[in-house]
N, C-alpha and C positions, 0 to 999 in steps of 0.2 A: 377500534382495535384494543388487546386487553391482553393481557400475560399470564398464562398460566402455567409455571416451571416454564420448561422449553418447548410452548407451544405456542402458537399464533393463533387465534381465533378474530374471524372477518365475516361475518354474516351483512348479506346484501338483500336486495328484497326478497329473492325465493333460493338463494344460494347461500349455504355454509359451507367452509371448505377449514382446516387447516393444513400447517405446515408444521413436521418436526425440524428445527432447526438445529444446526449443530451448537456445541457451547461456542459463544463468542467470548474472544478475550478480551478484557474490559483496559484500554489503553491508560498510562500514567498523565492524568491531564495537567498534573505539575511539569511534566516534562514537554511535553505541547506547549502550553502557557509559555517556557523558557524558550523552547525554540521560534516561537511565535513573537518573544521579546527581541529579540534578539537579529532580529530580520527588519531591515527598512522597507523592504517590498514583501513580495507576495508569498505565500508557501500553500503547495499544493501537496497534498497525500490521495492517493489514489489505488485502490484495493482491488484487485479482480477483473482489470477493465475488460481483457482479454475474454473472459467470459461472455461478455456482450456483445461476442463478435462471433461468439462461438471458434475461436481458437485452442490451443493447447497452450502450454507455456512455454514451450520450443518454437512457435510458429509466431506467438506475440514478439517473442524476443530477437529470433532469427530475424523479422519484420523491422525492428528498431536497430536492430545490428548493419541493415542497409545503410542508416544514417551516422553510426558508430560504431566503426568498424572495429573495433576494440573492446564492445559494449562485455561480449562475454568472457573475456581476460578481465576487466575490470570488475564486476559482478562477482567473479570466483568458481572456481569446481565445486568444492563442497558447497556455497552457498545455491548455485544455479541447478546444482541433484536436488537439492532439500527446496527450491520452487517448483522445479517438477514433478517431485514426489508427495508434496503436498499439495501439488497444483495452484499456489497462490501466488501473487504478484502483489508485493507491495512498494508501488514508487513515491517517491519524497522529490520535488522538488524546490529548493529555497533560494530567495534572492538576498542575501545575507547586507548590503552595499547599496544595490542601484539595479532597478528593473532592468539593465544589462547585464551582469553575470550574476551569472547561478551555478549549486549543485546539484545534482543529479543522482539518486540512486536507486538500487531494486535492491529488492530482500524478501525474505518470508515470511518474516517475524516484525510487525509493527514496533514493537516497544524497539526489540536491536535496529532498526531503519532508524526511530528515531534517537536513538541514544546515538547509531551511528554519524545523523547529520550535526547532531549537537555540538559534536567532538569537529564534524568541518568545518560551523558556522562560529568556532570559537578557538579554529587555527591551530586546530591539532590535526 
């Protein structure tokens, strides 16, 4: 596989196919790095999972609201239109301490998730 602007080209033995992709945002890997210092256990980021379920992002989230009944007060209005509206999920979760508590969040925007957890796992 090979890049050409924002194409994908993948030829296989009698098949060529590409893909237009959309632009992707290229994440602050200084700010990873930190969050990733900063953590004695694990951190997971997780993009779009709900897509692989063929869900919406009301149905992903309505679905995890079972287990967190508070999930979309704590998420936000304006934050939870603007994953709907862009259809993206991105969750952060960090074990800052001890592979027993953790945080937890959803957002739109990678770089604001993580800038958001930064500011939890460093007690703001």
């Amino acid at each position: 596989m090979f890049t050409t602007n924002s194409i994908w080209w993948r030829c296989e033995v009698r098949t060529c196919f590409y893909t237009v992709l959309p632009t992707v945002k290229i994440i602050d890997m200084n700010k990873l790095k930190e969050l990733l210092s900063k953590c004695k256990a694990s951190v997971s980021i997780t993009v779009n999972q709900h897509r692989d379920y063929y869900q919406s992002v009301e149905e992903h989230i309505e679905e995890q609201a079972l287990i967190d009944e508070e999930l979309i007060d704590e998420i936000g209005k304006e934050v939870y239109e603007e994953m709907k509206k862009t259809n993206t999920i991105v969750e952060i979760q960090a074990y800052p301490n001890t592979p027993v508590g953790s945080y937890r969040l959803f957002h739109y925007d990678i770089d604001k998730a993580i800038d958001i957890m930064l500011s939890c796992v460093n007690g703001g």
